[in-house]
Structure formats: structure tokens, C-alpha cells
N, C-alpha and C positions, 0 to 999 in steps of 0.2 A: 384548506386549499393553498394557502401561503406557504407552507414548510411542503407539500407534493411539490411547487413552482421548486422552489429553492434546492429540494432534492436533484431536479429531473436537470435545472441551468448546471449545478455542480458537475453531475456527473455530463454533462453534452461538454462542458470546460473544460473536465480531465480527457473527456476521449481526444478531444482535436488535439488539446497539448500534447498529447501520449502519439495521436496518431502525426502529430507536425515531427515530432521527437523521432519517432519508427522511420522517418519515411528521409530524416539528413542521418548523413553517416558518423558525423563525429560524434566522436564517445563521451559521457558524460550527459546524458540531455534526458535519457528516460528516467522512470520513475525507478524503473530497478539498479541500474544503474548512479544512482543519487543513493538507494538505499545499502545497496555495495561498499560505496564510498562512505557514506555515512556510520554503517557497522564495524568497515575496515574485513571486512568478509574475506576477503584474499587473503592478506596477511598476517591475519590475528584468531588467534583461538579464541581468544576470550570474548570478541568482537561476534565471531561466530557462535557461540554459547549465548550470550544474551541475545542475538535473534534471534537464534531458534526456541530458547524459551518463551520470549515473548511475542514469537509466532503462534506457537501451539498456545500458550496460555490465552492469547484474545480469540485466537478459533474456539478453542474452548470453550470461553465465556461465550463467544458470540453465537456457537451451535444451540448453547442450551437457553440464551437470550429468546432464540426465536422460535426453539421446537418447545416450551417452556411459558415464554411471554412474560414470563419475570426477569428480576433486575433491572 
């Protein structure tokens, strides 16, 4: 029951920050936005190349984690 609590405050945490973030206009404050800036997505091939691998690489994992139940 303690890790359901902890899942469910987590994720009520990201939404408000996410929906506080959605709802001012300056740029910089969502989660994609941070993750933008953080890959360098705009400006960088390479920046772009390691997200999108390790985009698809954890959907990956994460698809066959749960259709699976191993790992």
C-alpha cells in the first residue's frame, strides 16, 4: 500500500507542476521543454540521435517489462 501512496502523490505532483507549467507562458518551465534543452534537440544531431534512441530503447524495454512481467 505504501509504494500505490507514493506512485499515485508522484504522479498528482507531476500533473499540477506540468499543468502550473501549461498554463504560464514563458518558455522553459515544461517537462518537454527542459527535455529540449537538456538533449539540445534543436540544435544538435547528435543530441537528437541519443533521444531518440533512448526513447525507443526504454519504450522497448518498458513495452515488453509490462506485456512480459519480467525484468
Amino acid at each position: 500500500m505504501l509504494w500505490k501512496t507514493v506512485w499515485i502523490a508522484w504522479t498528482a505532483v507531476f500533473a499540477l507542476a506540468e499543468g502550473i507549467a501549461l498554463a504560464n507562458k514563458p518558455d522553459e518551465d515544461t517537462l518537454s521543454e527542459n527535455v529540449r534543452r537538456l538533449f539540445r534537440t534543436r540544435t544538435s544531431r547528435v543530441g537528437r540521435a541519443i533521444f531518440t534512441l533512448g526513447w525507443f530503447g526504454f519504450s522497448g524495454w518498458f513495452a515488453l517489462h509490462i506485456l512480459t512481467e519480467t525484468m
